[in-house]
N, C-alpha and C positions, 0 to 999 in steps of 0.2 A: 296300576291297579293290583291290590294284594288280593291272594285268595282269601277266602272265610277263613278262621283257625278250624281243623276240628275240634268235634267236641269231646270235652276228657273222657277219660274211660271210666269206668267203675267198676268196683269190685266186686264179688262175692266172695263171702269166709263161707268154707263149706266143711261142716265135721258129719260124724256118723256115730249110732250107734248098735250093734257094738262097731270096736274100731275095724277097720278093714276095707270098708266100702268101695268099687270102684265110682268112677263118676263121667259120664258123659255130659257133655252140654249140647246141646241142638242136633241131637242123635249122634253124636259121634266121643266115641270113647275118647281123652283127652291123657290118658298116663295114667292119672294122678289116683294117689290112695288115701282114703284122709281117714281119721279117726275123731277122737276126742277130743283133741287141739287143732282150733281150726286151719285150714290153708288156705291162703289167699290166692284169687284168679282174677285177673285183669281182664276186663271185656270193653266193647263198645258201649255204648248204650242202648239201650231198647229193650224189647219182651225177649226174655233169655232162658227156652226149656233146660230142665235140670235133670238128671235122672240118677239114682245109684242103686248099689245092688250088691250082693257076696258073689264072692267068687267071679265068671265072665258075663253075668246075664244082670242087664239090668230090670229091679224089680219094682219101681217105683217113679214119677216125676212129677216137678211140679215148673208152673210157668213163674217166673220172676221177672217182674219190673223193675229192670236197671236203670239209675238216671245218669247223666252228668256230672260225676264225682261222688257218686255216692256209695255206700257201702252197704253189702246185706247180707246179716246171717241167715246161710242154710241149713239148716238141721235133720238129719236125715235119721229116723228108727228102724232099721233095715229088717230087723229077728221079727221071726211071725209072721201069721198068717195074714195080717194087715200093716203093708208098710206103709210111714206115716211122714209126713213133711212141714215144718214152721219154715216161716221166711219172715224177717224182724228186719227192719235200717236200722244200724246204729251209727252213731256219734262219729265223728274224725274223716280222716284220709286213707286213700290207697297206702300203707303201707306203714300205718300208724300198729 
């Protein structure tokens, strides 16, 4: 008897604007600094909080449904007194 396979990961492409953003996922800061040109992050699947911010403070988040191979742009407007957030699926593969 085989185990189940897991199930594939999914990505988010995560940019900012302006560039510089830090980015946490599910409360916890991750490295990462994204800009203009998105970055891609490998997850499991499932509901996937998002947050970014300038400088160390995150100022914004949003919840993302991540499926089983799927892909979703994050869009982050970080400047202002209201930061702002789209989430889009698009088209292809992790890594496309």
């Amino acid at each position: 008897v085989t185990a189940p396979a897991a199930p594939a990961q999914g990505c988010l492409l995560l940019k900012s604007s302006p560039p510089g953003a830090i980015v946490a996922i599910n409360g916890r800061s991750i490295g990462l600094v994204v800009g203009s040109k998105p970055k891609e992050k490998k997850l499991d699947p499932g509901l996937v909080k998002v947050g970014m911010g300038l400088g160390v403070e995150v100022v914004a988040s949003v919840e993302v449904s991540l499926g089983s191979g799927e892909r979703v742009l994050v869009s982050c407007s970080v400047a202002g007194a209201h930061p702002s957030f789209t989430a889009r699926k698009q088209s292809g593969t992790c890594g496309d």
